[in-house]
PDB file of the backbone (N, CA, C, O) and the ligand in Angstrom, with CONECT records:
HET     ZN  A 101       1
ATOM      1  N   UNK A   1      -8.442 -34.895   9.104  1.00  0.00           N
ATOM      2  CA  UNK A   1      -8.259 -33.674   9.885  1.00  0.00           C
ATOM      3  C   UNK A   1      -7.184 -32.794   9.254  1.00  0.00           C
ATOM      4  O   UNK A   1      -7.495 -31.612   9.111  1.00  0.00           O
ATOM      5  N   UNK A   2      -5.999 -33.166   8.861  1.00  0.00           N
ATOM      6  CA  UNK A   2      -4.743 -32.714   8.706  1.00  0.00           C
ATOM      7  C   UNK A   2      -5.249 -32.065   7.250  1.00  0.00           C
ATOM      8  O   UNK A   2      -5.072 -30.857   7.090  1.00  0.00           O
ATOM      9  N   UNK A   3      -6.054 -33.071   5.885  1.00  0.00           N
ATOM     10  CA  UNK A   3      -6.384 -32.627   5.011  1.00  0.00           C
ATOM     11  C   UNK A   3      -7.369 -31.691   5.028  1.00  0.00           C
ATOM     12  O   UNK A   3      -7.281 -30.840   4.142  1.00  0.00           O
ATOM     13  N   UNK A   4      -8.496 -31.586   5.961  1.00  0.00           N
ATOM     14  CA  UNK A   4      -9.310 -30.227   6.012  1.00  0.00           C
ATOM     15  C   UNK A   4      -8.736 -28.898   6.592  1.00  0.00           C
ATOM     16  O   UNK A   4      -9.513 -27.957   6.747  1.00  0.00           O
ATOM     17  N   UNK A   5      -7.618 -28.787   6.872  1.00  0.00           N
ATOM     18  CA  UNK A   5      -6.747 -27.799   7.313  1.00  0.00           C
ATOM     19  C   UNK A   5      -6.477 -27.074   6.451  1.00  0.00           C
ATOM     20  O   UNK A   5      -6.788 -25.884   6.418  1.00  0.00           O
ATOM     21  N   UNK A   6      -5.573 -27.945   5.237  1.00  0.00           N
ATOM     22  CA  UNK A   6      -5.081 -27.598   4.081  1.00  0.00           C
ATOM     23  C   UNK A   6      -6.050 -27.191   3.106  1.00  0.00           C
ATOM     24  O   UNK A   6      -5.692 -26.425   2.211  1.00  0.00           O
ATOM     25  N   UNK A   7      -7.065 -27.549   3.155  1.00  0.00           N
ATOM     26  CA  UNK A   7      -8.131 -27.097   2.243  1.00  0.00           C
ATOM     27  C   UNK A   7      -8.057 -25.612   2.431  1.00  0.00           C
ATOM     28  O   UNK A   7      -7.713 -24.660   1.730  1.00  0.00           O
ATOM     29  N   UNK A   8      -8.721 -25.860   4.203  1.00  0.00           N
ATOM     30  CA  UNK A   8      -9.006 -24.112   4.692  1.00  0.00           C
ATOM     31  C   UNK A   8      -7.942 -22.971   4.336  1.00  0.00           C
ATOM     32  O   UNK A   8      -8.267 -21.817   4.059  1.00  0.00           O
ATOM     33  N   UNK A   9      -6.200 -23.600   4.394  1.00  0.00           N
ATOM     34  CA  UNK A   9      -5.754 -22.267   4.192  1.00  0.00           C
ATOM     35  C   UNK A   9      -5.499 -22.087   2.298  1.00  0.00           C
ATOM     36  O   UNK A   9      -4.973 -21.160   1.682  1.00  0.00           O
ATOM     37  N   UNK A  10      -5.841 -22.802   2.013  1.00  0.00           N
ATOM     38  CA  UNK A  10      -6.239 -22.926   0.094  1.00  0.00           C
ATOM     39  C   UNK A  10      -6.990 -21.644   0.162  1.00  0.00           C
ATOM     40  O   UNK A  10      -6.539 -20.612  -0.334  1.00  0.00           O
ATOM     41  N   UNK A  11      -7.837 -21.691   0.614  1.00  0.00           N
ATOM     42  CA  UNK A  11      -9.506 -21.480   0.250  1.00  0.00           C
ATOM     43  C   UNK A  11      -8.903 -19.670   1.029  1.00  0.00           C
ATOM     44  O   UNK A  11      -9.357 -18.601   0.622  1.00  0.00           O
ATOM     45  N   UNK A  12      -7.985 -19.780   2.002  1.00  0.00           N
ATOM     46  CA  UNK A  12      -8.076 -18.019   2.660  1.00  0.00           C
ATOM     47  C   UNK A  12      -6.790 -17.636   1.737  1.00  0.00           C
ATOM     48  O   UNK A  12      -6.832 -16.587   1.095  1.00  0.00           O
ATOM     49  N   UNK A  13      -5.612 -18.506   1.665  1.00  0.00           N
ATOM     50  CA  UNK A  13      -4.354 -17.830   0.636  1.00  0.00           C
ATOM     51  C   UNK A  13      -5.237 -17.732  -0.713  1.00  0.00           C
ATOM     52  O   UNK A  13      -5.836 -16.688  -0.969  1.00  0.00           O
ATOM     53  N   UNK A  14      -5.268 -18.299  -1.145  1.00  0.00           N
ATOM     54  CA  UNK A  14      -6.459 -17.932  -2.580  1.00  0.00           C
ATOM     55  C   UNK A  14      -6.576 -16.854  -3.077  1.00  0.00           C
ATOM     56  O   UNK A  14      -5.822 -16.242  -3.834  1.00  0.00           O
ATOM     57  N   UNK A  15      -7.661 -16.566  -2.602  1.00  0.00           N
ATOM     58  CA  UNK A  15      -8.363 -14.809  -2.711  1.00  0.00           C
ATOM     59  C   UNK A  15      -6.715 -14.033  -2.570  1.00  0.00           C
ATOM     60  O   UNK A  15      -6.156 -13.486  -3.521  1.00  0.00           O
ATOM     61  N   UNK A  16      -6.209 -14.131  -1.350  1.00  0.00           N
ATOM     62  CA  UNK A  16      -5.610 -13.517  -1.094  1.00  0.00           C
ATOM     63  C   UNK A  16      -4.101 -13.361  -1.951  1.00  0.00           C
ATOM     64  O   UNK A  16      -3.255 -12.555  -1.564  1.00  0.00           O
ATOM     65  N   UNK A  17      -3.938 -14.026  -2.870  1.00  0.00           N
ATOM     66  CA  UNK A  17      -2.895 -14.260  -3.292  1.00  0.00           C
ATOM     67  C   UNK A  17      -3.516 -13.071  -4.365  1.00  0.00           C
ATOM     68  O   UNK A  17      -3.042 -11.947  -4.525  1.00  0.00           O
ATOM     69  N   UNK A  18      -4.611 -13.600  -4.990  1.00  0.00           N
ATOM     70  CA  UNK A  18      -5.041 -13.296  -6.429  1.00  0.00           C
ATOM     71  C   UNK A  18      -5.323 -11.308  -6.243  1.00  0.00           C
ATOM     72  O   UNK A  18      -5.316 -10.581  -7.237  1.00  0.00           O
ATOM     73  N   UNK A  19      -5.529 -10.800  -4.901  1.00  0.00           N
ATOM     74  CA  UNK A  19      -5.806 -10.036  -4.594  1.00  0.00           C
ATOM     75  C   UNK A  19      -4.400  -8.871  -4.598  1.00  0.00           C
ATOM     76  O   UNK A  19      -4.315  -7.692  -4.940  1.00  0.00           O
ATOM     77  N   UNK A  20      -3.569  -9.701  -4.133  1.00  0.00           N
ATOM     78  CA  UNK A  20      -2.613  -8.789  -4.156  1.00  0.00           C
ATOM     79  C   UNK A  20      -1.585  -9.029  -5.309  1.00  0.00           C
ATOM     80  O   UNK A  20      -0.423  -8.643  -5.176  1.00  0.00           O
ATOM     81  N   UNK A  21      -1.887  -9.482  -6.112  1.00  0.00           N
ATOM     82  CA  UNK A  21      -1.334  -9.477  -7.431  1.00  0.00           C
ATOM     83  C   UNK A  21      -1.957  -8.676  -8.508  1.00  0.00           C
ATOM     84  O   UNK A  21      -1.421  -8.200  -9.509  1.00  0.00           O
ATOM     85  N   UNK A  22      -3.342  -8.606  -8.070  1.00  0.00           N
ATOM     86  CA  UNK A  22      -4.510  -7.465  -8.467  1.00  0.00           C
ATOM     87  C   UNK A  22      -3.634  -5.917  -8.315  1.00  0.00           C
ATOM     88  O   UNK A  22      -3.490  -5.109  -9.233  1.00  0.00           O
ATOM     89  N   UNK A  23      -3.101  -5.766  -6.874  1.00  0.00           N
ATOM     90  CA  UNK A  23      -2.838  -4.459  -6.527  1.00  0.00           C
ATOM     91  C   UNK A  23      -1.817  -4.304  -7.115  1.00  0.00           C
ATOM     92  O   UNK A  23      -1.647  -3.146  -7.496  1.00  0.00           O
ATOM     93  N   UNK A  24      -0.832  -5.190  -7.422  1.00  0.00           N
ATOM     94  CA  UNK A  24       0.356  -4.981  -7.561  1.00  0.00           C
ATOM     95  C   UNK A  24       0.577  -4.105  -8.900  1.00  0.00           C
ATOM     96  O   UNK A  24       1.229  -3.084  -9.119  1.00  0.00           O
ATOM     97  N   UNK A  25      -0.709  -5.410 -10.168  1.00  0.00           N
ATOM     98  CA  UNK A  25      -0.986  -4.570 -11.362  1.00  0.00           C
ATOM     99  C   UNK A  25      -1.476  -2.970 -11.375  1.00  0.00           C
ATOM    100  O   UNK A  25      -0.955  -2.157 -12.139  1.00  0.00           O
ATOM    101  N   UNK A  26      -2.331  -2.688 -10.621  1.00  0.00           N
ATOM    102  CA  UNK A  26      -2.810  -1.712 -10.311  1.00  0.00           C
ATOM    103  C   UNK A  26      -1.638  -0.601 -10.120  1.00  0.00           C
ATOM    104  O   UNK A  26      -1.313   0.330 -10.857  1.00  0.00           O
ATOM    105  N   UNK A  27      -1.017  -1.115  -8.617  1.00  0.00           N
ATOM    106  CA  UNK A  27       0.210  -0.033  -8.560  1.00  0.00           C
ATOM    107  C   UNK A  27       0.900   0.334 -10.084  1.00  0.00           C
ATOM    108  O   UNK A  27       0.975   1.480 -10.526  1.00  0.00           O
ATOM    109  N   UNK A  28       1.362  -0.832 -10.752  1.00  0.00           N
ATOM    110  CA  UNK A  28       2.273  -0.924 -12.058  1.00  0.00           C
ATOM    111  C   UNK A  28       1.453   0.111 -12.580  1.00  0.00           C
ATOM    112  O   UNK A  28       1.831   1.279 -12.669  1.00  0.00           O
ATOM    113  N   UNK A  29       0.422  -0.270 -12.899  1.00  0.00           N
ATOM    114  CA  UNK A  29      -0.236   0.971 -14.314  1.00  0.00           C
ATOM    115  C   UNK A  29      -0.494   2.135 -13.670  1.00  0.00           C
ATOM    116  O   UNK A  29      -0.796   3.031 -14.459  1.00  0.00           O
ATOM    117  N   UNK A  30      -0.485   2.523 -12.295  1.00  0.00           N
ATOM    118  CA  UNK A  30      -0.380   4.274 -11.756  1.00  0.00           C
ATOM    119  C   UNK A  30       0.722   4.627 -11.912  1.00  0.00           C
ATOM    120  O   UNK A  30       1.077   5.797 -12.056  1.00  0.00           O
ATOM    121  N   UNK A  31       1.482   3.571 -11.903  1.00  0.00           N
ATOM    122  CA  UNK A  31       2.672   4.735 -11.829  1.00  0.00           C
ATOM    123  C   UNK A  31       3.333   4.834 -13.170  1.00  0.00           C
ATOM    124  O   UNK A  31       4.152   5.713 -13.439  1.00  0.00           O
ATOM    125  N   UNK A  32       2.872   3.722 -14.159  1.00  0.00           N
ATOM    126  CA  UNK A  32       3.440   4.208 -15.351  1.00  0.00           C
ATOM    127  C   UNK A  32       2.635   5.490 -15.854  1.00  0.00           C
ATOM    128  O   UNK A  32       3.230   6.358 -16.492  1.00  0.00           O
ATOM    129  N   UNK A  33       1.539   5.580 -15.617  1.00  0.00           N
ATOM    130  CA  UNK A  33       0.837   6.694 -16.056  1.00  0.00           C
ATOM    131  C   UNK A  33       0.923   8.054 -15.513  1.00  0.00           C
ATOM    132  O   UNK A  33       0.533   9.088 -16.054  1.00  0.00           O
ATOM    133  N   UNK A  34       1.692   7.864 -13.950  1.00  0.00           N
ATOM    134  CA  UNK A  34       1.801   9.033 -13.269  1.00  0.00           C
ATOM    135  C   UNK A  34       3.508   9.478 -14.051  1.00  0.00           C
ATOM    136  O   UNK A  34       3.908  10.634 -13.907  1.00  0.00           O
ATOM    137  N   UNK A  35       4.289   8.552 -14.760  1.00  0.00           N
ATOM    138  CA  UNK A  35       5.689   9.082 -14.967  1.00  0.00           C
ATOM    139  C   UNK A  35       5.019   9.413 -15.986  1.00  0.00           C
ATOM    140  O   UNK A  35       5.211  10.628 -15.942  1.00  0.00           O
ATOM    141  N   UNK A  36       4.041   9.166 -17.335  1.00  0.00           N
ATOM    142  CA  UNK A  36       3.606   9.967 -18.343  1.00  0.00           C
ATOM    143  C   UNK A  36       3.255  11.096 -18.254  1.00  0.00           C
ATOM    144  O   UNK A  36       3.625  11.973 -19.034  1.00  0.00           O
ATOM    145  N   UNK A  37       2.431  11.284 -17.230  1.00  0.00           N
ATOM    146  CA  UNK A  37       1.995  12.407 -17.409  1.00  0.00           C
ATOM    147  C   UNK A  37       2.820  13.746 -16.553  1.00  0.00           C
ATOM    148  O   UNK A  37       2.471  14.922 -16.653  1.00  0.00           O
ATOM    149  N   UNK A  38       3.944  13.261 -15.734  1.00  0.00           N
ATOM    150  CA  UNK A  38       4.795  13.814 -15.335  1.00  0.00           C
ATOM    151  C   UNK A  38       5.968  14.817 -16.622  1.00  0.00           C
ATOM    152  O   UNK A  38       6.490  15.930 -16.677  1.00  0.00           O
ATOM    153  N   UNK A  39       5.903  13.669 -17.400  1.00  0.00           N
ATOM    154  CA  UNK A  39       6.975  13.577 -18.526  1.00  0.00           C
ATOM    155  C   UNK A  39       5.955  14.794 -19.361  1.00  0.00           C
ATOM    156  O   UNK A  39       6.604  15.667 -19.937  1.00  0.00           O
ATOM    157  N   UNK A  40       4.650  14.882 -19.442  1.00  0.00           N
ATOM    158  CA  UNK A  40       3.853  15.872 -20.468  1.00  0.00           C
ATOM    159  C   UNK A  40       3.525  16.542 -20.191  1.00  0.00           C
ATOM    160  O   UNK A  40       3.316  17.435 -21.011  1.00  0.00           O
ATOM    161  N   UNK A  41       3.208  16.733 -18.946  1.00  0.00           N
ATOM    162  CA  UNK A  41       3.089  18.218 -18.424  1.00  0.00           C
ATOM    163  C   UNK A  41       3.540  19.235 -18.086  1.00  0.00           C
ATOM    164  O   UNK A  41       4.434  19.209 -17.240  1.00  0.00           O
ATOM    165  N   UNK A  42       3.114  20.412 -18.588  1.00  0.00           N
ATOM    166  CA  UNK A  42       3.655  21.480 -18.675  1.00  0.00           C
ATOM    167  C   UNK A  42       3.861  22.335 -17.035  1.00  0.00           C
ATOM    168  O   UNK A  42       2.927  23.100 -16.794  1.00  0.00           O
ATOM    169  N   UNK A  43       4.731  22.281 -16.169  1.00  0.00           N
ATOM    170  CA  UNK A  43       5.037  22.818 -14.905  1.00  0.00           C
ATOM    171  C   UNK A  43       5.855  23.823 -14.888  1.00  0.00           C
ATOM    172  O   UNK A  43       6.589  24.030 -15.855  1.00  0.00           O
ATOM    173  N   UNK A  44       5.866  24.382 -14.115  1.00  0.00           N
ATOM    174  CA  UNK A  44       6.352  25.719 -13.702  1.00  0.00           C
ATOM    175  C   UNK A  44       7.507  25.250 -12.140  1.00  0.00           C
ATOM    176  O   UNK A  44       6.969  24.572 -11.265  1.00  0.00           O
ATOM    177  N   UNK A  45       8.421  25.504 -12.021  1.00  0.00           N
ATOM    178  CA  UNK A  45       9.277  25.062 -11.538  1.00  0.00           C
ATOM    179  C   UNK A  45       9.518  26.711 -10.026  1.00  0.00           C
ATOM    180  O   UNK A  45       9.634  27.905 -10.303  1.00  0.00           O
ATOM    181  N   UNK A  46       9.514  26.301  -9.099  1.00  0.00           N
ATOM    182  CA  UNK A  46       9.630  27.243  -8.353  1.00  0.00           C
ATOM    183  C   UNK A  46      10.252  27.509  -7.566  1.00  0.00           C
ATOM    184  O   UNK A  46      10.548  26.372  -7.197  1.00  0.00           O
ATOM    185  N   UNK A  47      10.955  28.385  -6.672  1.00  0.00           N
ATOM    186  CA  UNK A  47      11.793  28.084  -5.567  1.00  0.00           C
ATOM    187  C   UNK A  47      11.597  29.692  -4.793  1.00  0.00           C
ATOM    188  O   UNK A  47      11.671  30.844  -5.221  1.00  0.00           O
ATOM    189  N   UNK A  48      11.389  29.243  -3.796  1.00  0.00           N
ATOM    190  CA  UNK A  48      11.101  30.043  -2.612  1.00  0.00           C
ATOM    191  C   UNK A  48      12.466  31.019  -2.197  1.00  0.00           C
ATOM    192  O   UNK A  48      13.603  30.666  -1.885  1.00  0.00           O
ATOM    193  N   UNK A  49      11.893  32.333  -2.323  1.00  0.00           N
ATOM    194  CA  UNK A  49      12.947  33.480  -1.315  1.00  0.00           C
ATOM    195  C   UNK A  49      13.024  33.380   0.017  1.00  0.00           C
ATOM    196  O   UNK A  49      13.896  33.988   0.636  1.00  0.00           O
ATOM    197  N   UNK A  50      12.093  32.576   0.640  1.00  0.00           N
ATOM    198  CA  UNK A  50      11.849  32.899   1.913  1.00  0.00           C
ATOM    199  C   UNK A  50      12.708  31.825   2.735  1.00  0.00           C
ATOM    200  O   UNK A  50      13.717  32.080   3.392  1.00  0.00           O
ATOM    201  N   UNK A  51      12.028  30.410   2.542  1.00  0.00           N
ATOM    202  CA  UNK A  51      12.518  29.610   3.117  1.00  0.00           C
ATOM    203  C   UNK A  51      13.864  28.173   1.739  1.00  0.00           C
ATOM    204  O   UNK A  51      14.636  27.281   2.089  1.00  0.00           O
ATOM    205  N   UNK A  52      13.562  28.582   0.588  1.00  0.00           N
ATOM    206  CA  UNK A  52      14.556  27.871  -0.447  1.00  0.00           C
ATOM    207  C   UNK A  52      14.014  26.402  -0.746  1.00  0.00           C
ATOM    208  O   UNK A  52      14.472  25.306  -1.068  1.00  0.00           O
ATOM    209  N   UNK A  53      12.869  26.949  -0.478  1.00  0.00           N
ATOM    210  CA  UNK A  53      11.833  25.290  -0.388  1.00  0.00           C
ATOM    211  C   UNK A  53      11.164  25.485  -2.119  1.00  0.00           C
ATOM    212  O   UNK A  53      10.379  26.365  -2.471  1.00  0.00           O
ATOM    213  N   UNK A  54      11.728  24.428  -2.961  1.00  0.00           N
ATOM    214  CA  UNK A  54      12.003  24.477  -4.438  1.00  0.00           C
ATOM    215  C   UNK A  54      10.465  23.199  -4.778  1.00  0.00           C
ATOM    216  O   UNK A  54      10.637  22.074  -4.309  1.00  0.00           O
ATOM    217  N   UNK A  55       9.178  23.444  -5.508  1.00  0.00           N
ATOM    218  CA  UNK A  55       8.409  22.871  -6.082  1.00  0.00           C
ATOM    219  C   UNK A  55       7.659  23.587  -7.124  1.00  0.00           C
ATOM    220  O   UNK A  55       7.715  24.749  -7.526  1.00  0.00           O
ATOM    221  N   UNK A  56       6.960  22.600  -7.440  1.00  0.00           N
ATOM    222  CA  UNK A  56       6.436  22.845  -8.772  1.00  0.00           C
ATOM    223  C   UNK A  56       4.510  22.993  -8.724  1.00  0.00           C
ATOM    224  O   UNK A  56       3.678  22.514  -7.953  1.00  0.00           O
ATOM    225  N   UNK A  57       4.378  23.996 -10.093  1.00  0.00           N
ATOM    226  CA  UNK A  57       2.769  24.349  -9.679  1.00  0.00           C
ATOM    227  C   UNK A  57       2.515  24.424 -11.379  1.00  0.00           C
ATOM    228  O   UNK A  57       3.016  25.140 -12.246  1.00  0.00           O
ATOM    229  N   UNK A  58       1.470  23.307 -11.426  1.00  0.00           N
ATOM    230  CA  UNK A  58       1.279  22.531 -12.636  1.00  0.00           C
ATOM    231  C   UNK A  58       0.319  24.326 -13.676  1.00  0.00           C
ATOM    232  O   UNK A  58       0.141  24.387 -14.893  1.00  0.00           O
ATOM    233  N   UNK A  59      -0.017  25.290 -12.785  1.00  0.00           N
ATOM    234  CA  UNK A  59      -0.686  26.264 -13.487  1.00  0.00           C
ATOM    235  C   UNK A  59       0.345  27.058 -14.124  1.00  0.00           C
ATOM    236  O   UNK A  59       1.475  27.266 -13.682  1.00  0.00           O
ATOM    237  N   UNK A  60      -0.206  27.522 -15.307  1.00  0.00           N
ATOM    238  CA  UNK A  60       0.660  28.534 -15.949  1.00  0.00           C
ATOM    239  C   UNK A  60       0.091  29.991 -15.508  1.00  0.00           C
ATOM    240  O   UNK A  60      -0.735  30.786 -15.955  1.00  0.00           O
ATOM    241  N   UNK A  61       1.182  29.903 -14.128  1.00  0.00           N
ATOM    242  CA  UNK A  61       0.981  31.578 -13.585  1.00  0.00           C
ATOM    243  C   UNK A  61       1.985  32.042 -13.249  1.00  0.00           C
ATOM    244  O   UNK A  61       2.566  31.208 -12.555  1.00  0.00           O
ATOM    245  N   UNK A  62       2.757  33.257 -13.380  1.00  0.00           N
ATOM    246  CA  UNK A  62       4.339  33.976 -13.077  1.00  0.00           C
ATOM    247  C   UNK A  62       4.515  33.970 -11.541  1.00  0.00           C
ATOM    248  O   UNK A  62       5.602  34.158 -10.995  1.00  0.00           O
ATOM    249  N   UNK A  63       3.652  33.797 -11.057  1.00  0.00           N
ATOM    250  CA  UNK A  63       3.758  34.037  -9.047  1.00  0.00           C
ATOM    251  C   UNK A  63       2.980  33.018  -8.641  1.00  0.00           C
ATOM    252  O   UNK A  63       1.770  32.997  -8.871  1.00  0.00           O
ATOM    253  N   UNK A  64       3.517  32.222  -8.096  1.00  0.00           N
ATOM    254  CA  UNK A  64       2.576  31.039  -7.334  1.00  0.00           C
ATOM    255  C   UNK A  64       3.114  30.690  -5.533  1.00  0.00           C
ATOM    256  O   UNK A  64       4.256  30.232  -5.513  1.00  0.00           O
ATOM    257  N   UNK A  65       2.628  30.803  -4.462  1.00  0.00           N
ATOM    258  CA  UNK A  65       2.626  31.143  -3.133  1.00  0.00           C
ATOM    259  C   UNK A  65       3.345  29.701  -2.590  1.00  0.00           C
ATOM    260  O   UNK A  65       2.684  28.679  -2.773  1.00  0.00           O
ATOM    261  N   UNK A  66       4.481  29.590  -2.024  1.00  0.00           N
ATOM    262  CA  UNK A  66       5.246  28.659  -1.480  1.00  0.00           C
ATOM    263  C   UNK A  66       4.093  27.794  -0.402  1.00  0.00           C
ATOM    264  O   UNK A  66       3.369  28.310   0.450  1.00  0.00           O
ATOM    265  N   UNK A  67       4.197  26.443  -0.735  1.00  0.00           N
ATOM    266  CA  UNK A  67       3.026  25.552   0.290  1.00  0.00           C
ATOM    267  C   UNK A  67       3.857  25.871   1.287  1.00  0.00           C
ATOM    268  O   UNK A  67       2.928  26.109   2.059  1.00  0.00           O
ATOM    269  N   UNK A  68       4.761  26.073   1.909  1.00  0.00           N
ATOM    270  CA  UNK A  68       5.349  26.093   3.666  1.00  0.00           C
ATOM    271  C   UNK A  68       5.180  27.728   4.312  1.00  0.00           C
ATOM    272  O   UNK A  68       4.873  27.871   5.495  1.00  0.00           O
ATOM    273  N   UNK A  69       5.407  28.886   3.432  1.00  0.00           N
ATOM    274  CA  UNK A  69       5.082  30.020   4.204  1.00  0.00           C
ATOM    275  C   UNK A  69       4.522  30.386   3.340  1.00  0.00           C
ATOM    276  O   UNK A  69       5.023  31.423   3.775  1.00  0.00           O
ATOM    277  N   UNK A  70       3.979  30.631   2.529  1.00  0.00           N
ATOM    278  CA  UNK A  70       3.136  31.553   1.841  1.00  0.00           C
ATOM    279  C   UNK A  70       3.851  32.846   1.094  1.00  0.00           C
ATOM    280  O   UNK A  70       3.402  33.974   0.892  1.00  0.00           O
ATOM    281  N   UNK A  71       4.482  32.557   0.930  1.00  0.00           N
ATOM    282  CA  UNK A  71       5.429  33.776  -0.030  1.00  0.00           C
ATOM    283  C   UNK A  71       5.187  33.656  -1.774  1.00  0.00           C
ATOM    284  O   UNK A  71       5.322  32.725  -2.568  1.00  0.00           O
ATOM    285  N   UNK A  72       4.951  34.459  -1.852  1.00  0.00           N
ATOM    286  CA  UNK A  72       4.715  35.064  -3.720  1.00  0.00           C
ATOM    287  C   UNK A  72       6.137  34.776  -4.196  1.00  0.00           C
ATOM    288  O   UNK A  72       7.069  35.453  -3.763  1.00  0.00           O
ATOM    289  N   UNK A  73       6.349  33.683  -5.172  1.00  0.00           N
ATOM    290  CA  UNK A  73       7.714  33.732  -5.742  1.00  0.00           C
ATOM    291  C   UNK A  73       7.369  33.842  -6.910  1.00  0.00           C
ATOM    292  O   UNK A  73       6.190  33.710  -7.238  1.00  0.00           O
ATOM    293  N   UNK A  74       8.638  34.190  -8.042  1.00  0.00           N
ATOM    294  CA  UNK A  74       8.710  34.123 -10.001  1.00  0.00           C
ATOM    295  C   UNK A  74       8.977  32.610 -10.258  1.00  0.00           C
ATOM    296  O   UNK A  74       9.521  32.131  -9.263  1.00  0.00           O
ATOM    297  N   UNK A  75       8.830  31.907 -11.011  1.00  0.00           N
ATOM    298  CA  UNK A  75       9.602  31.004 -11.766  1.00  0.00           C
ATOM    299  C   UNK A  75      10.355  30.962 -12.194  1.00  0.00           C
ATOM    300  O   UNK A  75      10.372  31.626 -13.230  1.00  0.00           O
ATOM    301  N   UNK A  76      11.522  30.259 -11.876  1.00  0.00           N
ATOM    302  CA  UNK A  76      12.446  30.030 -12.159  1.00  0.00           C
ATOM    303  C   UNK A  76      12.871  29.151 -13.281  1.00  0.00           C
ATOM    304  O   UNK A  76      13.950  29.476 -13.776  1.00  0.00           O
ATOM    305  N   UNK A  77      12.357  28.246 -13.734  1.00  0.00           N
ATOM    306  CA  UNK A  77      11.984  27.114 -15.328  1.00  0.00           C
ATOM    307  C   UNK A  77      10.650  27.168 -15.588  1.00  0.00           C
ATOM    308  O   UNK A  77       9.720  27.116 -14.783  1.00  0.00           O
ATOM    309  N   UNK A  78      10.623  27.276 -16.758  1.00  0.00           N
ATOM    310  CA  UNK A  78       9.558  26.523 -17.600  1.00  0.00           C
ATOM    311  C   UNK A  78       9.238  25.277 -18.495  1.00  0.00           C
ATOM    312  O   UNK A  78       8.114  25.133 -18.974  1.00  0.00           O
TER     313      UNK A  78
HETATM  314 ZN    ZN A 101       8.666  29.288   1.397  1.00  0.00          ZN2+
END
């Protein structure tokens, strides 16, 4: 009895082990690839007149519209 117990939680930790060691790799290689391509891409750096709410808009355009109010700002870096 005691030994078919131990089987069963073998048999459910198992998968489950192998599964989230799966993700873990997974996470690892997004995010090394998301700091690459962070690191190579060419962004436009922005900051808002309106509200001072400072992000970035991966297009190369001189005015790009703040995501919180909608205001037309310049760039500030390139
Ligand atoms: Zn704004």
């Amino acid at each position: 009895m005691q030994m078919e117990s131990h089987a069963v939680s073998w048999l459910f930790l198992g998968p489950l082990a192998l599964q989230f060691s799966a993700l873990l790799l997974l996470g690892w290689l997004y995010r090394k690839r998301g700091y690459r391509y962070q690191r190579t891409a060419k962004a436009n750096i922005f900051r808002c007149t309106g509200c001072n709410h400072v992000y970035i808009d991966t297009r190369m355009v001189p005015l790009s519209k703040c995501p919180k109010c909608n205001l037309l700002n310049e760039v500030i870096r390139r």
